[in-house]
C-alpha positions as a Python dict, from the first residue, in 0.01 Angstrom:
ca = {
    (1, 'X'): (0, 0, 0),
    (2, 'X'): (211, -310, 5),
    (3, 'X'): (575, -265, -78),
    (4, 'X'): (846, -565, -145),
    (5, 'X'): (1221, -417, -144),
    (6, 'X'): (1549, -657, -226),
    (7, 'X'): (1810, -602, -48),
    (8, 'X'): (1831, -481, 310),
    (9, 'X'): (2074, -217, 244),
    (10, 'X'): (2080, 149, 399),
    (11, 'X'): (1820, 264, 136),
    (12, 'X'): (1593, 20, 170),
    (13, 'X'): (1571, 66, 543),
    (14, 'X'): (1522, 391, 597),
    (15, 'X'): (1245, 363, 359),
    (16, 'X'): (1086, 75, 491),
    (17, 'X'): (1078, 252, 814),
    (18, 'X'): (913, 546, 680),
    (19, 'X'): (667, 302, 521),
    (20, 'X'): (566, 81, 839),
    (21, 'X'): (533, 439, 1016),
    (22, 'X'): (278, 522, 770),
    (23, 'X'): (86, 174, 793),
    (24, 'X'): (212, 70, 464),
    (25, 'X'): (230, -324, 431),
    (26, 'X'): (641, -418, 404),
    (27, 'X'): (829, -742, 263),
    (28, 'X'): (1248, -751, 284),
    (29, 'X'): (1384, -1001, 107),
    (30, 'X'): (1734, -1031, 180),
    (31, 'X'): (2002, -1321, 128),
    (32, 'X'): (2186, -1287, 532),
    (33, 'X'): (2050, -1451, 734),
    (34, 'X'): (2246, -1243, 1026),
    (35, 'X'): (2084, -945, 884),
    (36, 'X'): (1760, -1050, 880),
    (37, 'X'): (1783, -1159, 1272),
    (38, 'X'): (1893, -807, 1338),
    (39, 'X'): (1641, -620, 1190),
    (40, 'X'): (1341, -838, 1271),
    (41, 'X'): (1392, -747, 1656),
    (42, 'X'): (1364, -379, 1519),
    (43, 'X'): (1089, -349, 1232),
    (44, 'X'): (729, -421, 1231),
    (45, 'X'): (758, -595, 919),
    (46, 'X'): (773, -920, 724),
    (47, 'X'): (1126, -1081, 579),
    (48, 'X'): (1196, -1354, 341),
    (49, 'X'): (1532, -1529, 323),
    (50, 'X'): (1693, -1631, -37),
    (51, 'X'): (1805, -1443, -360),
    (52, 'X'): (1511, -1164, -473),
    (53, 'X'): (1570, -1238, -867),
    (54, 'X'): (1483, -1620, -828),
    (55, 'X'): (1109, -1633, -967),
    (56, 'X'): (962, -1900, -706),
    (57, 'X'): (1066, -1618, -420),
    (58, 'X'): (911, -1385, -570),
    (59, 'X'): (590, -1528, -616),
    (60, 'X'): (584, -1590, -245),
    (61, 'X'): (524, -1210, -230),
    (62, 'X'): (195, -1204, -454),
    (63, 'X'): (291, -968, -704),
    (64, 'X'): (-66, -892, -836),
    (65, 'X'): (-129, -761, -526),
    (66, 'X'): (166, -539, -453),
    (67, 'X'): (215, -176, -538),
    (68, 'X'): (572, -175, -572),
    (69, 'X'): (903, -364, -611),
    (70, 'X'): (1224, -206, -512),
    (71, 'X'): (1538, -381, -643),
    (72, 'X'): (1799, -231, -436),
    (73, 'X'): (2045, -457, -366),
    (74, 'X'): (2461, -333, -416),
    (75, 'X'): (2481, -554, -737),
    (76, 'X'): (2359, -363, -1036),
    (77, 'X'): (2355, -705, -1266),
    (78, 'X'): (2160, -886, -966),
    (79, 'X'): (1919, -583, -913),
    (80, 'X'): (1836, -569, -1321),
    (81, 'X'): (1736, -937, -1368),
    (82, 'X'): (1512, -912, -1051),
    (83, 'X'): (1361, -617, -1234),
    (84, 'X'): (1278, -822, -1540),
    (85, 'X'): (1155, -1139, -1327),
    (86, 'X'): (930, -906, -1115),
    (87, 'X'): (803, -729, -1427),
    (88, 'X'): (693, -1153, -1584),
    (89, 'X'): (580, -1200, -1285),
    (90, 'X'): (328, -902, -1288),
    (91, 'X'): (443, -641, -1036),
    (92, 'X'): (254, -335, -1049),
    (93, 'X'): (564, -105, -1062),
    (94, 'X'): (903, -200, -1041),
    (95, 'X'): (1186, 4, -955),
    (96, 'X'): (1578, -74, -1054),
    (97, 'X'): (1887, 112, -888),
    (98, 'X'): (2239, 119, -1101),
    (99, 'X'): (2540, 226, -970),
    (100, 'X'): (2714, 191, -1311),
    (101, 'X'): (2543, 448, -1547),
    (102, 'X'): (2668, 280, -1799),
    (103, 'X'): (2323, 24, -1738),
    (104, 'X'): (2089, 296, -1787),
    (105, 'X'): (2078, 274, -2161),
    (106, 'X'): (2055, -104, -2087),
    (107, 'X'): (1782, -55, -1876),
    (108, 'X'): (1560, 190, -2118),
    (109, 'X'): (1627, -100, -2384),
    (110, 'X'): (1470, -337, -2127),
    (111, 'X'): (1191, -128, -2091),
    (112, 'X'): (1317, -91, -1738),
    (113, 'X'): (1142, 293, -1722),
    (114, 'X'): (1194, 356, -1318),
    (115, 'X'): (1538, 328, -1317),
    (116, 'X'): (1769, 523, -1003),
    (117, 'X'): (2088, 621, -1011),
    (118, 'X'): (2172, 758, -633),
    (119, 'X'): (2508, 851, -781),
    (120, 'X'): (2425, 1082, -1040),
    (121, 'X'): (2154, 1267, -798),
    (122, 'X'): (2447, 1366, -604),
    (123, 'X'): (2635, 1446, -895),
    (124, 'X'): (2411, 1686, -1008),
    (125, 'X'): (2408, 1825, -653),
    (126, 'X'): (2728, 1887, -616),
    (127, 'X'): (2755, 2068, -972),
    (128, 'X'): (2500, 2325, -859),
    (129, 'X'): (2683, 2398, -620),
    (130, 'X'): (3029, 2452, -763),
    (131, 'X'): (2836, 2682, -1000),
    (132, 'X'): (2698, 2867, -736),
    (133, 'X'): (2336, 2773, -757),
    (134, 'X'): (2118, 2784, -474),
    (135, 'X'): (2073, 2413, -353),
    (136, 'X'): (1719, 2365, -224),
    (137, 'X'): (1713, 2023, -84),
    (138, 'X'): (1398, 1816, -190),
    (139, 'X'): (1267, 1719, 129),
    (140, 'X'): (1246, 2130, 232),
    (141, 'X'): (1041, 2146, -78),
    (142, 'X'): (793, 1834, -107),
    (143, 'X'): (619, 1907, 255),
    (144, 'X'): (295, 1782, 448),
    (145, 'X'): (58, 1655, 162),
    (146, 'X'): (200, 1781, -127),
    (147, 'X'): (358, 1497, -392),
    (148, 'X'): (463, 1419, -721),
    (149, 'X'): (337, 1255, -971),
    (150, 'X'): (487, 1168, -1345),
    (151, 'X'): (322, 1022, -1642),
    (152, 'X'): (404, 986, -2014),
    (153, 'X'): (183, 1166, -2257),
    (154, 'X'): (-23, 935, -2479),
    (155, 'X'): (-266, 1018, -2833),
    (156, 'X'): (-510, 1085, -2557),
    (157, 'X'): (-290, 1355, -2350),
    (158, 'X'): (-261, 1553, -2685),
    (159, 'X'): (-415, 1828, -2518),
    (160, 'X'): (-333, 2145, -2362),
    (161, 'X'): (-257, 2099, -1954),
    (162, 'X'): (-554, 2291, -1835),
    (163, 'X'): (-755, 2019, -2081),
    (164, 'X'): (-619, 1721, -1889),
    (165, 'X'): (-865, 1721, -1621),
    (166, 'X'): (-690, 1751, -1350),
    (167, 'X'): (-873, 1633, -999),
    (168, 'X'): (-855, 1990, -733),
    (169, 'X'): (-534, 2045, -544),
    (170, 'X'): (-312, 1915, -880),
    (171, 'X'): (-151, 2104, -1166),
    (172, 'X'): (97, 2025, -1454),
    (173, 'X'): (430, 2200, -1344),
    (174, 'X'): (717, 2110, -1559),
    (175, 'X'): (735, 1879, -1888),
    (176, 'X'): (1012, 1705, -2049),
    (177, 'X'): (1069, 1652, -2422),
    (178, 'X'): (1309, 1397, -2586),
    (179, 'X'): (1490, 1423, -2213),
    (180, 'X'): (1493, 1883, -2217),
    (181, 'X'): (1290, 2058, -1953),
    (182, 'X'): (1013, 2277, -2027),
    (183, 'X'): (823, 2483, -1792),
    (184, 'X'): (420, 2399, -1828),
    (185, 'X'): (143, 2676, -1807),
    (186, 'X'): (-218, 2596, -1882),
    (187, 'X'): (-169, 2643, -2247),
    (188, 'X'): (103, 2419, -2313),
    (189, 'X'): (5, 2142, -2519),
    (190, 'X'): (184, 1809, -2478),
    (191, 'X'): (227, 1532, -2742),
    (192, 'X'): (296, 1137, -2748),
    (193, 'X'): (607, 1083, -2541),
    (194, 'X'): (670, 1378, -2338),
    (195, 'X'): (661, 1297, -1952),
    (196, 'X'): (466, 1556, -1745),
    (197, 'X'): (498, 1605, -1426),
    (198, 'X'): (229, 1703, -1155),
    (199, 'X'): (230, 1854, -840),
    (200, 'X'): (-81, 1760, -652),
    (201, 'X'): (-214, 1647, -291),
    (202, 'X'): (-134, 1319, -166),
    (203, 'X'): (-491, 1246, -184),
    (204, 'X'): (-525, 1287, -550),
    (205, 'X'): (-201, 1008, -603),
    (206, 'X'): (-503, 680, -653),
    (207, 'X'): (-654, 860, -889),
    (208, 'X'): (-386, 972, -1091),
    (209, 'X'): (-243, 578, -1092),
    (210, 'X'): (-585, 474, -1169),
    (211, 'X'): (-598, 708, -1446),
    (212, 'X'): (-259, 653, -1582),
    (213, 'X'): (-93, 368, -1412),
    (214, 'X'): (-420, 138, -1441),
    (215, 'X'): (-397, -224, -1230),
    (216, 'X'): (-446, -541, -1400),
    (217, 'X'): (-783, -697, -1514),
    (218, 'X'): (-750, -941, -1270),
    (219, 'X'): (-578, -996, -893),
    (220, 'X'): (-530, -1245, -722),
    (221, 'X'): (-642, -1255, -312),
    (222, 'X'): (-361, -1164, -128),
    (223, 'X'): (-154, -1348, 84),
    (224, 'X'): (-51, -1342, 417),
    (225, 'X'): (312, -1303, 450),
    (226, 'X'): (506, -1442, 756),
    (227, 'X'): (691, -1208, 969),
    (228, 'X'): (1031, -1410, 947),
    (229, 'X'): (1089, -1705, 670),
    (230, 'X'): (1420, -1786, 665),
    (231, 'X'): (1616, -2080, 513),
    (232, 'X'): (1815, -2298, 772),
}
């Protein structure tokens, strides 16, 4: 898969490094230039120098022909208008991170639909455990092959889970409705808006985006990114 993140910030690092391990195709973009020295002695992986939201950038990146774009920069503003210029430009998912909940009603309105908050993650983290809950972190959990996988019910989904046609190695665990959990069994019938969420084999995850996330008519050949572009 090819992945383009902006910002070269903690987050974006370790996951790009997890990526590149994996033989995932990676693109930083990232404004310091100082930064972008230090890292390219250290990752396998291709930078571009400038400000992620500007359109002409991005289009350096081919966005037909990548799988995902993380905005991830420390300016919630900066990372939400890069999220709307990657989504013109025809990035296959795009992915915005807030600091300042107040932007995630802003961001539904935009149609901005993976939106992060890191903050409220730990928030929620930290309540469990003032109330005494056992804390299972999600990395102890989500092991080997095993992965998640969300969609949003549609006139066609209407159907009970063991209906959905499921490929082997993947089942409907959990559902939410108008934002309240819901524990799925095969019975459970879903309607128009409720996102369901499937825990399946890593294998099964092209599929499932085919199915549900489907790519664009057309693509464009992809491009060959440089390992370093900076500006002088």
């Amino acid at each position: 898969m090819r992945t383009v993140f902006i910002g070269a910030g903690k987050i974006s690092i370790e996951t790009a490094t997890a990526l590149i391990k994996k033989g995932h195709e990676v693109i930083i973009i990232e404004t310091d230039k100082t930064r972008i020295d230090e890292l390219s002695e250290e990752m396998d992986c291709s930078f571009l120098q400038g400000d992620g939201s500007h359109p002409n950038l991005l289009r350096e990146v081919n966005p037909e022909q990548t799988d995902f774009l993380f905005c991830l920069t420390d300016n919630d503003q900066a990372n939400v208008i890069a999220s709307l210029v990657g989504r013109s430009l025809g990035f296959k998912r795009v992915v915005t991170s807030i600091g300042d909940q107040q932007y995630e009603v802003i961001c539904g309105e935009l149609g901005l639909k993976d939106t992060i908050i890191p903050s409220q993650t730990i928030s929620r983290y930290l309540e469990d455990m003032v109330g005494g809950a056992e804390n299972v972190e999600l990395s102890s959990v989500i092991k080997d092959e095993a992965r998640f996988f969300t969609l949003t019910a549609t006139e066609e989904d209407t159907v009970a889970a063991k209906d959905l046609k499921l490929p082997p190695e993947a089942k409907v665990i959990c559902y939410y409705r108008d934002g309240k959990f819901s524990h799925a069994d095969e019975e459970t019938t879903f309607r128009p808006g409720d996102e369901i969420v499937i825990l399946t084999h890593s294998k099964n995850i092209p599929a499932l985006r085919e199915r549900w996330q489907p790519k664009q008519d057309q693509e464009k050949p992809a491009g060959v990114s440089p390992k370093r572009r900076t500006k002088d």
